[in-house]
TIVO-2410 file (N, C-alpha, C; in nm, 3 decimals):
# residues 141
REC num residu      c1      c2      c3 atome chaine
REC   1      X  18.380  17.911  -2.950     N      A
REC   1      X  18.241  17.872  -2.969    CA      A
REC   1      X  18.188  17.935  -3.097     C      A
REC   2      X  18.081  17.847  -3.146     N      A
REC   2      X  18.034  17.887  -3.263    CA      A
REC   2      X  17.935  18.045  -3.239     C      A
REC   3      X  17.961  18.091  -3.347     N      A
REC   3      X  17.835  18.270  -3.405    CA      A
REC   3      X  17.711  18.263  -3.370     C      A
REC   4      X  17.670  18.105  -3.459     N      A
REC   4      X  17.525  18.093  -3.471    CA      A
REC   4      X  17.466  18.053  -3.357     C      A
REC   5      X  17.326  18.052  -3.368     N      A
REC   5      X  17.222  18.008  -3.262    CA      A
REC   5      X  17.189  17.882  -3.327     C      A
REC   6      X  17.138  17.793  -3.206     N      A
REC   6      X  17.092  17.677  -3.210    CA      A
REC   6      X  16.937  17.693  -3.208     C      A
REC   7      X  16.826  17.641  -3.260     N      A
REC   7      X  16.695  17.645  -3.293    CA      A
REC   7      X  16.663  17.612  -3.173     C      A
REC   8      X  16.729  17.513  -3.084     N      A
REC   8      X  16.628  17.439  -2.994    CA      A
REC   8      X  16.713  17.491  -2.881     C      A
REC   9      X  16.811  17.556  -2.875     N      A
REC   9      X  16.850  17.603  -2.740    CA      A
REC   9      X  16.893  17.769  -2.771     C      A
REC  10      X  16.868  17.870  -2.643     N      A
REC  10      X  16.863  17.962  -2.607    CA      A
REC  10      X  17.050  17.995  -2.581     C      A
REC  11      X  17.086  18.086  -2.603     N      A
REC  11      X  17.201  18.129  -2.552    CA      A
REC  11      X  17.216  18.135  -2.357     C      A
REC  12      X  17.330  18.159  -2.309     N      A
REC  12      X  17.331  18.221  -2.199    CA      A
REC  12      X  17.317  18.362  -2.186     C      A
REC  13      X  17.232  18.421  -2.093     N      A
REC  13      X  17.251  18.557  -2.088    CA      A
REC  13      X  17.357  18.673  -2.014     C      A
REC  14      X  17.423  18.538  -1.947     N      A
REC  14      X  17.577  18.624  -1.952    CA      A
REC  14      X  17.710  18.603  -2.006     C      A
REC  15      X  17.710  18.439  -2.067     N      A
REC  15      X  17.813  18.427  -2.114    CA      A
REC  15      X  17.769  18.383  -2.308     C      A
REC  16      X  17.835  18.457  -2.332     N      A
REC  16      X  17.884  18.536  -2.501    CA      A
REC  16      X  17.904  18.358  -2.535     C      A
REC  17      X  17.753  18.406  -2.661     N      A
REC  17      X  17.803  18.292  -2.731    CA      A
REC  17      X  17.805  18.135  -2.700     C      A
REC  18      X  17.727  18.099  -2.570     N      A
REC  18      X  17.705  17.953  -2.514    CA      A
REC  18      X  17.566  17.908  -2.520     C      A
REC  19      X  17.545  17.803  -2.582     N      A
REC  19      X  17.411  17.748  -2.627    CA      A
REC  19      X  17.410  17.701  -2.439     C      A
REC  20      X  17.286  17.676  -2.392     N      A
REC  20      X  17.273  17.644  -2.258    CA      A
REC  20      X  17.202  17.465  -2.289     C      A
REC  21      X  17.227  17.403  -2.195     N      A
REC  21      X  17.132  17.238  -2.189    CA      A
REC  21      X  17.041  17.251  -2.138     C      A
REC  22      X  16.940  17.207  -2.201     N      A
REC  22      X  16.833  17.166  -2.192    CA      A
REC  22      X  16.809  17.045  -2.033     C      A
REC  23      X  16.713  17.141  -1.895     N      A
REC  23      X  16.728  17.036  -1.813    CA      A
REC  23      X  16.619  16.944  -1.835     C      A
REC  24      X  16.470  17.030  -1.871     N      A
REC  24      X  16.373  16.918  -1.865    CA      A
REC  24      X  16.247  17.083  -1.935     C      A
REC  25      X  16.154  16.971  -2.001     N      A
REC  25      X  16.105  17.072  -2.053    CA      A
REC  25      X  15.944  17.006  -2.026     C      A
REC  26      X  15.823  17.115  -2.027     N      A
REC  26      X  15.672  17.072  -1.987    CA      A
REC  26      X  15.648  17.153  -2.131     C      A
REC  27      X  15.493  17.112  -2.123     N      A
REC  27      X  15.409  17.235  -2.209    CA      A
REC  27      X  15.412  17.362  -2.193     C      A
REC  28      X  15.441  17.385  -2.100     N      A
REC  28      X  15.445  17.591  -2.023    CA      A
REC  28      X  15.534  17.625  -2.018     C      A
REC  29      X  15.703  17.550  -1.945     N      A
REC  29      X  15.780  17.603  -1.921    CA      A
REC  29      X  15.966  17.501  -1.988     C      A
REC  30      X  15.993  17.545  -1.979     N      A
REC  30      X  16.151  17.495  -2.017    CA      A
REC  30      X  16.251  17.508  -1.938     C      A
REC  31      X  16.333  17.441  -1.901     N      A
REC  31      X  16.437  17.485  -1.737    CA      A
REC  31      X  16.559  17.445  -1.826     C      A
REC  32      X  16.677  17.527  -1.802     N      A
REC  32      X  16.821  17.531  -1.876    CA      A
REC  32      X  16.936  17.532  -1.807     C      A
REC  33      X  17.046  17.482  -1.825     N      A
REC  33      X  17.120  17.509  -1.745    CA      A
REC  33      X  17.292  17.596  -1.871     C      A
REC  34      X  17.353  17.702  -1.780     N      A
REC  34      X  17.469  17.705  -1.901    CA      A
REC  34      X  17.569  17.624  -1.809     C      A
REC  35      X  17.625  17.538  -1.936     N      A
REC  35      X  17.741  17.449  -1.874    CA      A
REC  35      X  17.878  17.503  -1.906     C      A
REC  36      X  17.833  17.644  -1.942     N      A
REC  36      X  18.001  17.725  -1.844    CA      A
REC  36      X  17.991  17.784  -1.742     C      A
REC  37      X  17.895  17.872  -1.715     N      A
REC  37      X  17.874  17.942  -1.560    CA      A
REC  37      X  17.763  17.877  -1.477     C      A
REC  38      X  17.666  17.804  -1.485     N      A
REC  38      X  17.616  17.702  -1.408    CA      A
REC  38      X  17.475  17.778  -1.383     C      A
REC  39      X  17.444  17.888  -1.463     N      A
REC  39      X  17.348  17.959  -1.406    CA      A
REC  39      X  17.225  17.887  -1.457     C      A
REC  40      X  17.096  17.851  -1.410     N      A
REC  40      X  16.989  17.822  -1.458    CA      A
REC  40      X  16.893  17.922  -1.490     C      A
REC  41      X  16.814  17.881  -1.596     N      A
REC  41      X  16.719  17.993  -1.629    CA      A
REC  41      X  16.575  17.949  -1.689     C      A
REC  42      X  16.470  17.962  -1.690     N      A
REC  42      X  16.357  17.926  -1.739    CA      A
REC  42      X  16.315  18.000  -1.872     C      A
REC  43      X  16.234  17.905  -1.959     N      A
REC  43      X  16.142  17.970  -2.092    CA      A
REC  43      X  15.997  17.985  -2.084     C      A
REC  44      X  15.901  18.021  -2.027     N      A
REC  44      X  15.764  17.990  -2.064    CA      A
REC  44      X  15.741  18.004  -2.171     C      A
REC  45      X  15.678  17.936  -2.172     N      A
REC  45      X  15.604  17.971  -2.318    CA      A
REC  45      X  15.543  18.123  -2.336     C      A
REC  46      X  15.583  18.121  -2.504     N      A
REC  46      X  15.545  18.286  -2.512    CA      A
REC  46      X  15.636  18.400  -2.463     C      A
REC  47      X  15.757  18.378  -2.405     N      A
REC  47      X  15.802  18.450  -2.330    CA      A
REC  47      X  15.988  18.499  -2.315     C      A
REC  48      X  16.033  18.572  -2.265     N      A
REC  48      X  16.145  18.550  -2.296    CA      A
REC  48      X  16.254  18.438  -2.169     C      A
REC  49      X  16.360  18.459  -2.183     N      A
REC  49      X  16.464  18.366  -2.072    CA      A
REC  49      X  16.474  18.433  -1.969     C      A
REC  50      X  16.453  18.385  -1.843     N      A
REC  50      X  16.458  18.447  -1.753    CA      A
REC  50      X  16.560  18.391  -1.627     C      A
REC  51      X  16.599  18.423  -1.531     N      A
REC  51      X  16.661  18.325  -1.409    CA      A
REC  51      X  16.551  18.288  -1.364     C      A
REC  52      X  16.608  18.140  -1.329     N      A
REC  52      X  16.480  18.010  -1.266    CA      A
REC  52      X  16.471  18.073  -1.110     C      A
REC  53      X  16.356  18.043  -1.077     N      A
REC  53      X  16.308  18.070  -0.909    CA      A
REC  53      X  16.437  17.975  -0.857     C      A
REC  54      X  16.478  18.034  -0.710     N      A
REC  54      X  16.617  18.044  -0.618    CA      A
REC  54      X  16.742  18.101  -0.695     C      A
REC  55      X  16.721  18.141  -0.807     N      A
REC  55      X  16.868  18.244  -0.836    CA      A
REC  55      X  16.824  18.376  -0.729     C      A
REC  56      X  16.962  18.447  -0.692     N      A
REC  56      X  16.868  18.540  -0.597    CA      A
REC  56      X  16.813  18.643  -0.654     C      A
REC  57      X  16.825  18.708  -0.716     N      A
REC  57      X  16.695  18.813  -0.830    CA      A
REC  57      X  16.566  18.761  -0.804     C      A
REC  58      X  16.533  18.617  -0.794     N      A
REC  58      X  16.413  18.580  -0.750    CA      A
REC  58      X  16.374  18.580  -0.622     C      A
REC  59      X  16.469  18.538  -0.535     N      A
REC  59      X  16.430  18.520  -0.425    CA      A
REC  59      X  16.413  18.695  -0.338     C      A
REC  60      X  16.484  18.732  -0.358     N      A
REC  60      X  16.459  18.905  -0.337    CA      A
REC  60      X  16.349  18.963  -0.368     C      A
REC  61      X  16.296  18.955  -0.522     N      A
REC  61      X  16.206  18.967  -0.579    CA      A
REC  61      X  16.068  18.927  -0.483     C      A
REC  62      X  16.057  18.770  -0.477     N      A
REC  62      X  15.964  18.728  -0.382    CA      A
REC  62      X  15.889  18.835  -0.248     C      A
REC  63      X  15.986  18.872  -0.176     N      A
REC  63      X  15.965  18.942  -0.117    CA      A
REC  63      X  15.920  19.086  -0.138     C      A
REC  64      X  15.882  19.091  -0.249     N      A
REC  64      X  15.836  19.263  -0.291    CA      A
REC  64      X  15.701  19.184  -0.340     C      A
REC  65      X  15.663  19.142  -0.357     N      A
REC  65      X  15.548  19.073  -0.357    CA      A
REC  65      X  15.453  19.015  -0.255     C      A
REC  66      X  15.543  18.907  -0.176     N      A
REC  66      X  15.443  18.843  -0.045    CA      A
REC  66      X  15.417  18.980   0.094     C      A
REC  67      X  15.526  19.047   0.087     N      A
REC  67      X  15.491  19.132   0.170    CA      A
REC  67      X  15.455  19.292   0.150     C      A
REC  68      X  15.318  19.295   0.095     N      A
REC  68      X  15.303  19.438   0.019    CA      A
REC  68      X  15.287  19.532   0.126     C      A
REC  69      X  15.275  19.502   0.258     N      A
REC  69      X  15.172  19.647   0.346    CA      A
REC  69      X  15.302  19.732   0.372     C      A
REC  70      X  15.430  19.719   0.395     N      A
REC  70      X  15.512  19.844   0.393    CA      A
REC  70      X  15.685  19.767   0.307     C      A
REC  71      X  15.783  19.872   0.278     N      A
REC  71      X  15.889  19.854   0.235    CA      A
REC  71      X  15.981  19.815   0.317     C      A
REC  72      X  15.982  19.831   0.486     N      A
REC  72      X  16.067  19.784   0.605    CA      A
REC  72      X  16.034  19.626   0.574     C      A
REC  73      X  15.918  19.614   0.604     N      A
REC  73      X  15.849  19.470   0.554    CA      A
REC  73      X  15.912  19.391   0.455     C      A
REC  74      X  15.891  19.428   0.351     N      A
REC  74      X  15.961  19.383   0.241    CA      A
REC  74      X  16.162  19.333   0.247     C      A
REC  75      X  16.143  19.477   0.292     N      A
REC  75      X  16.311  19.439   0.275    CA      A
REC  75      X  16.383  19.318   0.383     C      A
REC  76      X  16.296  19.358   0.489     N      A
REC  76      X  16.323  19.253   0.628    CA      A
REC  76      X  16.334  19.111   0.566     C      A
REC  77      X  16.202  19.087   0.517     N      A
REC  77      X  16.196  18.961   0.442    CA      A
REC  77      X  16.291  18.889   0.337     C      A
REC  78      X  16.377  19.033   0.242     N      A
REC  78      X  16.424  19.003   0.186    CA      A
REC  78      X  16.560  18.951   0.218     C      A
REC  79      X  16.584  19.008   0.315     N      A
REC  79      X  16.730  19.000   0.379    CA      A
REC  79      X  16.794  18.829   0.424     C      A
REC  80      X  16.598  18.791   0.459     N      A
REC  80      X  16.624  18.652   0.508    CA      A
REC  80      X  16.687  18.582   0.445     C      A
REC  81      X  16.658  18.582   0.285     N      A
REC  81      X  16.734  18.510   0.163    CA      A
REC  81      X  16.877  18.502   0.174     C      A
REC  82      X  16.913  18.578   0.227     N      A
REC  82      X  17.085  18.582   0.271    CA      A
REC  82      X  17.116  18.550   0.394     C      A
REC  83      X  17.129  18.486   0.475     N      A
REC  83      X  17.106  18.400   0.586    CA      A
REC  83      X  17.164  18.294   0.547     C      A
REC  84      X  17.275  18.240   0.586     N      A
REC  84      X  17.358  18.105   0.563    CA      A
REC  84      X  17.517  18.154   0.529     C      A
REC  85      X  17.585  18.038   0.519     N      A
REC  85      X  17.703  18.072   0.502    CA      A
REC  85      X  17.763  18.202   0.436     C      A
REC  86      X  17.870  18.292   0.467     N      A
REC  86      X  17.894  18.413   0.384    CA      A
REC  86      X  17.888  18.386   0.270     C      A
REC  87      X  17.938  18.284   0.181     N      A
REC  87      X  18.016  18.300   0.054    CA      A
REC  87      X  17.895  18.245  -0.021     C      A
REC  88      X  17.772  18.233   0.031     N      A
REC  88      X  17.651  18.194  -0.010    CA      A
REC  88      X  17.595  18.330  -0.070     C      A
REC  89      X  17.634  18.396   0.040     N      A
REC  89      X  17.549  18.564   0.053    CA      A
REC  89      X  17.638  18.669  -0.031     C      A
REC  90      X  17.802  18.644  -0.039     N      A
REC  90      X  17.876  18.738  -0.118    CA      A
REC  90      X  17.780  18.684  -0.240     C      A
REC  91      X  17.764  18.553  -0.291     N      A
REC  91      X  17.756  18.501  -0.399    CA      A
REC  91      X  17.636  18.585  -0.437     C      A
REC  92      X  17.558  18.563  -0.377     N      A
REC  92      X  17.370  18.649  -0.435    CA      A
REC  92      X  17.435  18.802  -0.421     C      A
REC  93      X  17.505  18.851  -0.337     N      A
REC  93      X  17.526  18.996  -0.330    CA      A
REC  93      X  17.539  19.034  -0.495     C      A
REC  94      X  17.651  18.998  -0.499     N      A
REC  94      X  17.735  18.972  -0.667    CA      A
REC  94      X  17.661  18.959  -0.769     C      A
REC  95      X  17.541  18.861  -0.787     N      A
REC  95      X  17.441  18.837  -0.890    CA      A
REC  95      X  17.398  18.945  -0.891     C      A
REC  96      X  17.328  18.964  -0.775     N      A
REC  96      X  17.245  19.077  -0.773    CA      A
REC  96      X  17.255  19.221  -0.839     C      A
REC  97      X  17.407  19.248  -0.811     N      A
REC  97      X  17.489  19.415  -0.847    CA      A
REC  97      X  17.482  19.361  -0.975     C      A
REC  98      X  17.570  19.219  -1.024     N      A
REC  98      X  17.545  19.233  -1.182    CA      A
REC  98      X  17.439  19.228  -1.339     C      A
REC  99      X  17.320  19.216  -1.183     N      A
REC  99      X  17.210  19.191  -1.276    CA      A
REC  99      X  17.181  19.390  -1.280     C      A
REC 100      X  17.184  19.459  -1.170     N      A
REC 100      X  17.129  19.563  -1.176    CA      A
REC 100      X  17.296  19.672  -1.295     C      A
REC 101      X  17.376  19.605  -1.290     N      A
REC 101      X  17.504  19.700  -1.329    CA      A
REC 101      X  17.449  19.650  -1.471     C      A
REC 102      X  17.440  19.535  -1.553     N      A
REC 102      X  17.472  19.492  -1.664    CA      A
REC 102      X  17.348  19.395  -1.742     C      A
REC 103      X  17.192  19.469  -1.714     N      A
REC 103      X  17.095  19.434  -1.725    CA      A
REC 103      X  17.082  19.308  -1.824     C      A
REC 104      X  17.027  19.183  -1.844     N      A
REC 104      X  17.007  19.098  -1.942    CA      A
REC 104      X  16.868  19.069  -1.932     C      A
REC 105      X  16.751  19.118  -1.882     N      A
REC 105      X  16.603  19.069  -1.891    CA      A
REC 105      X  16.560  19.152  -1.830     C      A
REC 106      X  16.413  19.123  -1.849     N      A
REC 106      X  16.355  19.178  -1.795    CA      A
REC 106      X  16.276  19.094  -1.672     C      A
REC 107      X  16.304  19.154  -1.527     N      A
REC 107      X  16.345  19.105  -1.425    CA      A
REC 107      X  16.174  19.047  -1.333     C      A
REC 108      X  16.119  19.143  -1.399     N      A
REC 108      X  16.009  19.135  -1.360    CA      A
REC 108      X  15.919  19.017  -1.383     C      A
REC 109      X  15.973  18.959  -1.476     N      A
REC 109      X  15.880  18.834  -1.603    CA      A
REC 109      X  15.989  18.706  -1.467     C      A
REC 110      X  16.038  18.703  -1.409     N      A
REC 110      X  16.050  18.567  -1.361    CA      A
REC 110      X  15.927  18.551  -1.276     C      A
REC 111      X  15.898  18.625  -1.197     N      A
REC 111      X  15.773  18.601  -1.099    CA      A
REC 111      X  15.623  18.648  -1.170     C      A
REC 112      X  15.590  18.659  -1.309     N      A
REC 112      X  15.538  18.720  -1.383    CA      A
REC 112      X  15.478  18.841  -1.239     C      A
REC 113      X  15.564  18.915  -1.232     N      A
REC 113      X  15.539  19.076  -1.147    CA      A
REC 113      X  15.409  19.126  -1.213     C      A
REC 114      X  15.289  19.146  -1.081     N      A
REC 114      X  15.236  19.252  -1.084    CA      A
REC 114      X  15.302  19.417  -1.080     C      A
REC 115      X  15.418  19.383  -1.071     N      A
REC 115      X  15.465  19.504  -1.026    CA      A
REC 115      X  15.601  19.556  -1.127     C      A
REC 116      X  15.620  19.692  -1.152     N      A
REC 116      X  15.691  19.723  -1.319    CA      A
REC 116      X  15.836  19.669  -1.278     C      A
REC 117      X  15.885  19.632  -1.423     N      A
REC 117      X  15.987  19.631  -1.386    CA      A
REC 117      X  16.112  19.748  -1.327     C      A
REC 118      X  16.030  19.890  -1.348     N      A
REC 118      X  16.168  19.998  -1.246    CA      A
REC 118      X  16.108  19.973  -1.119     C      A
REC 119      X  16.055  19.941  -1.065     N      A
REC 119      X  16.026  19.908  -0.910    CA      A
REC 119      X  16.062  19.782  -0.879     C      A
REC 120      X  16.091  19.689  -0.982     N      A
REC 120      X  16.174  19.601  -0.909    CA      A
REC 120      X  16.320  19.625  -0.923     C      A
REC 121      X  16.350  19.674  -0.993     N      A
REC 121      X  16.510  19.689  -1.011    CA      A
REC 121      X  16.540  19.798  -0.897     C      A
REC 122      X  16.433  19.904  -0.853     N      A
REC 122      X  16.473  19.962  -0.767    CA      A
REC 122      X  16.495  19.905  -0.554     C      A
REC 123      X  16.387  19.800  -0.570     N      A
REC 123      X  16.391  19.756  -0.481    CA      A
REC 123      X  16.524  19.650  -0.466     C      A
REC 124      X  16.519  19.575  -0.615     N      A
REC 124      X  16.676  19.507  -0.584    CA      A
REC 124      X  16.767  19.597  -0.534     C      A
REC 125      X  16.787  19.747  -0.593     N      A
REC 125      X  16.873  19.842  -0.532    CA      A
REC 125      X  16.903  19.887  -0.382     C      A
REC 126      X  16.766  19.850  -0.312     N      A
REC 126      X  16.725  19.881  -0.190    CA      A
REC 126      X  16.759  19.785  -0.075     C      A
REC 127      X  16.780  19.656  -0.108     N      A
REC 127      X  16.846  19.527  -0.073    CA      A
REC 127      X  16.937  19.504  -0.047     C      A
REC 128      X  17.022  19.600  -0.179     N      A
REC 128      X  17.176  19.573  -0.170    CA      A
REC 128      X  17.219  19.683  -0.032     C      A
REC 129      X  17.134  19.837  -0.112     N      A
REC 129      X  17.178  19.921  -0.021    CA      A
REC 129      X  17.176  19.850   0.191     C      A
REC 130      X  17.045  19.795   0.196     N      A
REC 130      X  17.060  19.775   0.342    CA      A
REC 130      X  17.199  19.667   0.347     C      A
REC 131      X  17.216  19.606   0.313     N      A
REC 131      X  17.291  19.471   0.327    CA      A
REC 131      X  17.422  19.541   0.294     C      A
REC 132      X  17.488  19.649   0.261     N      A
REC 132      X  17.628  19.715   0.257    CA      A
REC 132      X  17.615  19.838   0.366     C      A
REC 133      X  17.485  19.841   0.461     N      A
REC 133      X  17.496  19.904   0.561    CA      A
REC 133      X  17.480  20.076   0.483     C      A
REC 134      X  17.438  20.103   0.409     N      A
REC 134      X  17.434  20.241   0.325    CA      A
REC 134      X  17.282  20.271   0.369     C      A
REC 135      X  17.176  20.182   0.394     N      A
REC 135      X  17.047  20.231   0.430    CA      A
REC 135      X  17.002  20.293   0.558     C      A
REC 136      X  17.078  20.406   0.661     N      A
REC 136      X  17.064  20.371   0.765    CA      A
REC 136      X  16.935  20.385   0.814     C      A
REC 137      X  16.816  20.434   0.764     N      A
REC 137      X  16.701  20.404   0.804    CA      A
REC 137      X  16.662  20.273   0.841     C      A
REC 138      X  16.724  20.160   0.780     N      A
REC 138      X  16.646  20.100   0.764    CA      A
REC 138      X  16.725  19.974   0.891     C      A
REC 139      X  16.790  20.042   0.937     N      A
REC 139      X  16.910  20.005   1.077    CA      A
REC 139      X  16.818  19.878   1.161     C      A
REC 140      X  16.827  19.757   1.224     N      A
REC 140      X  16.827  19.687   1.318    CA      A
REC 140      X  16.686  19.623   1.224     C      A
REC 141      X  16.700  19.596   1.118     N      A
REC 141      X  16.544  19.508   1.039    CA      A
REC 141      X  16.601  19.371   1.105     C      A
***
């Protein structure tokens, strides 16, 4: 693949060097897809590339938001997102570790977060931890 950047398309933010397609674009926002790893990602305007709402970084995310009155709360909620076939749930497990192991955005700007981005990266942390059974506080959510 070519060095350069393309004017009208964004790279992928995990794979080196891949202009992404263009799925459909508004006045506010831009939706992409990379047609080597399949990941989708959004542009608002003004803003940088982010993963599109249902990658799971978002959907995790969600839940540190809709449910503010405690962190059992939160995480309970979050867990739901993983619910369905395993290889659904290895799959978001996996995103998830490699978004927190091998940072590419800032995580916070998909849901434009009231909330910083080290508190969300920590709560993604907190997700994984219950869901590999390492949280035991947080036992029978």
């Amino acid at each position: 693949m070519s060095m350069r950047l393309r004017a009208d398309s964004p790279n992928c933010l995990r794979c080196s060097n891949v202009w992404l397609s263009k799925l459909r674009q508004s006045a506010e926002i831009a939706f992409f897809e990379c047609p080597a790893c399949r990941r989708q990602y959004a542009k608002k305007r003004g803003r940088e590339l982010t993963y599109r709402w249902l990658h799971p970084v978002s959907l995790v995310l969600y839940a540190l938001f809709r449910c503010t009155d405690d962190r059992a709360s939160q995480i309970k909620y979050a867990v739901r997102a993983f619910n369905g076939p395993k290889e659904k749930a290895d799959w978001m497990v996996r995103e998830i570790k490699l978004e927190l192991e091998s940072p590419t955005q800032r995580v916070c700007d998909i849901l434009d977060s009231p909330v910083s981005e080290e508190q969300c990266r920590l709560f993604l942390g907190e997700v994984l931890e219950h869901l590999e059974g390492r949280h035991t506080s947080m036992k029978g959510l």
